[in-house]
C-alpha positions as CSV (number, residue, x, y, z in Angstrom):
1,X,14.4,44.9,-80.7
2,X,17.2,42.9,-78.9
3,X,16.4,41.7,-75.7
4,X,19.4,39.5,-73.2
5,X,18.5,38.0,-70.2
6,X,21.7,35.5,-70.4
7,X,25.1,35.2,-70.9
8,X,24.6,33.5,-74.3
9,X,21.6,32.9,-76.4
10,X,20.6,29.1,-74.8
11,X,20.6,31.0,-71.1
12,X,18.0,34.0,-72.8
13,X,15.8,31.1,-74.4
14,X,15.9,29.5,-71.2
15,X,15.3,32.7,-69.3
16,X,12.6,33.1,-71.4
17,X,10.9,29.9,-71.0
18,X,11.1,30.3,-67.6
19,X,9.0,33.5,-68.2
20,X,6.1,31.6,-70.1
21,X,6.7,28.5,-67.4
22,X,5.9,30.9,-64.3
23,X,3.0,33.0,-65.7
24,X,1.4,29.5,-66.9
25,X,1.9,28.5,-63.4
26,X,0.3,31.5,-61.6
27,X,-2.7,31.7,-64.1
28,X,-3.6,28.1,-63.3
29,X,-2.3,28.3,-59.9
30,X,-3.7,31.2,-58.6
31,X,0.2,32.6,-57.2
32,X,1.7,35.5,-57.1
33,X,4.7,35.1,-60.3
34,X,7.1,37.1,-58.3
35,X,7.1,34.7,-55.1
36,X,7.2,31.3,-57.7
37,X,10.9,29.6,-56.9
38,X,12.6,26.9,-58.9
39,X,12.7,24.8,-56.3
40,X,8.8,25.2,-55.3
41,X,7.3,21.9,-55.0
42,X,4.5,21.7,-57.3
43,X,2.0,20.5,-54.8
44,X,3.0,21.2,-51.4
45,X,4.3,25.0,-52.2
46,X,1.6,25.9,-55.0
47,X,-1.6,23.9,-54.3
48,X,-1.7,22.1,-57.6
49,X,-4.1,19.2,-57.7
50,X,-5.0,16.9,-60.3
51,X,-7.2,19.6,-61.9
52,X,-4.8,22.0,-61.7
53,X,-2.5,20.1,-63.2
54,X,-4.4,19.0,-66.3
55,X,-5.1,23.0,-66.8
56,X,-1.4,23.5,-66.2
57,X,-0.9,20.4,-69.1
58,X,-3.2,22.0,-71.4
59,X,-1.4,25.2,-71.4
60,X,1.8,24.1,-71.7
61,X,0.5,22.3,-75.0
62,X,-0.9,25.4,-76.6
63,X,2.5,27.1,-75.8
64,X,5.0,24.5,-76.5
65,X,3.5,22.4,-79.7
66,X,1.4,20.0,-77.7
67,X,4.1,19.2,-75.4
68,X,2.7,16.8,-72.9
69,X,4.2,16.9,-69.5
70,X,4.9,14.0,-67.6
71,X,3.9,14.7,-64.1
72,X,5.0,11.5,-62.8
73,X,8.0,13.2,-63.0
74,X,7.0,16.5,-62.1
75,X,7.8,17.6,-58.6
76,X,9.4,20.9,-58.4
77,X,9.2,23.8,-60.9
78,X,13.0,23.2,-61.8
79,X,11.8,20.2,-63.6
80,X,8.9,21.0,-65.2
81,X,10.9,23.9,-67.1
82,X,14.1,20.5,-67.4
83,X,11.1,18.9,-69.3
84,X,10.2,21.7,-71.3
85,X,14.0,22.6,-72.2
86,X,14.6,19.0,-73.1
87,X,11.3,18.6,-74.9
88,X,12.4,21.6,-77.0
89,X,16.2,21.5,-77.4
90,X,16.6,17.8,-78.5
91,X,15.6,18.2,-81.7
92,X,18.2,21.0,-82.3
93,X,20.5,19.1,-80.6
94,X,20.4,16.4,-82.7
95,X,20.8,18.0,-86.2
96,X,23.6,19.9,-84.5
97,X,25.3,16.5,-83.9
């Protein structure tokens, strides 16, 4: 099975990952995936709390190799999937240069 949700492979990974990042985010959240935005603030669009977040933290781990997110830095959706995408990319980033 072939599946394309990009124009290249990177934008299908990331497509993706998005895909995972949203249904993590309305499991712990308790939102609707179809009406979760990139630009949703974490906290003031989707409720999370400190709770939340920790469940949203463990889940991530179990999906992305015990990534831990740094939600100090966390604001918006857009960047906890930057996070994610960096987390996973920059290792094949740097054996490709």
């Amino acid at each position: 099975m072939c599946m394309k949700l990009g124009s290249d492979e990177f934008e299908t990974v990331k497509s993706l990952m998005s895909m995972t990042l949203f249904a993590i985010i309305s499991d712990c959240l308790d939102v609707d995936i179809t009406e979760i935005k990139e630009s949703d603030l974490m906290c003031r669009d989707l409720g999370m709390s400190k709770s939340k977040a920790q469940e949203v933290q463990r889940l991530v781990g179990d999906f992305y190799d015990g990534l831990e997110v740094d939600f100090e830095r966390v604001t918006t959706v857009q960047s906890l999937l930057d996070q994610v995408l960096t987390d996973q990319f920059s290792p094949i980033d740097r054996v490709l240069h």
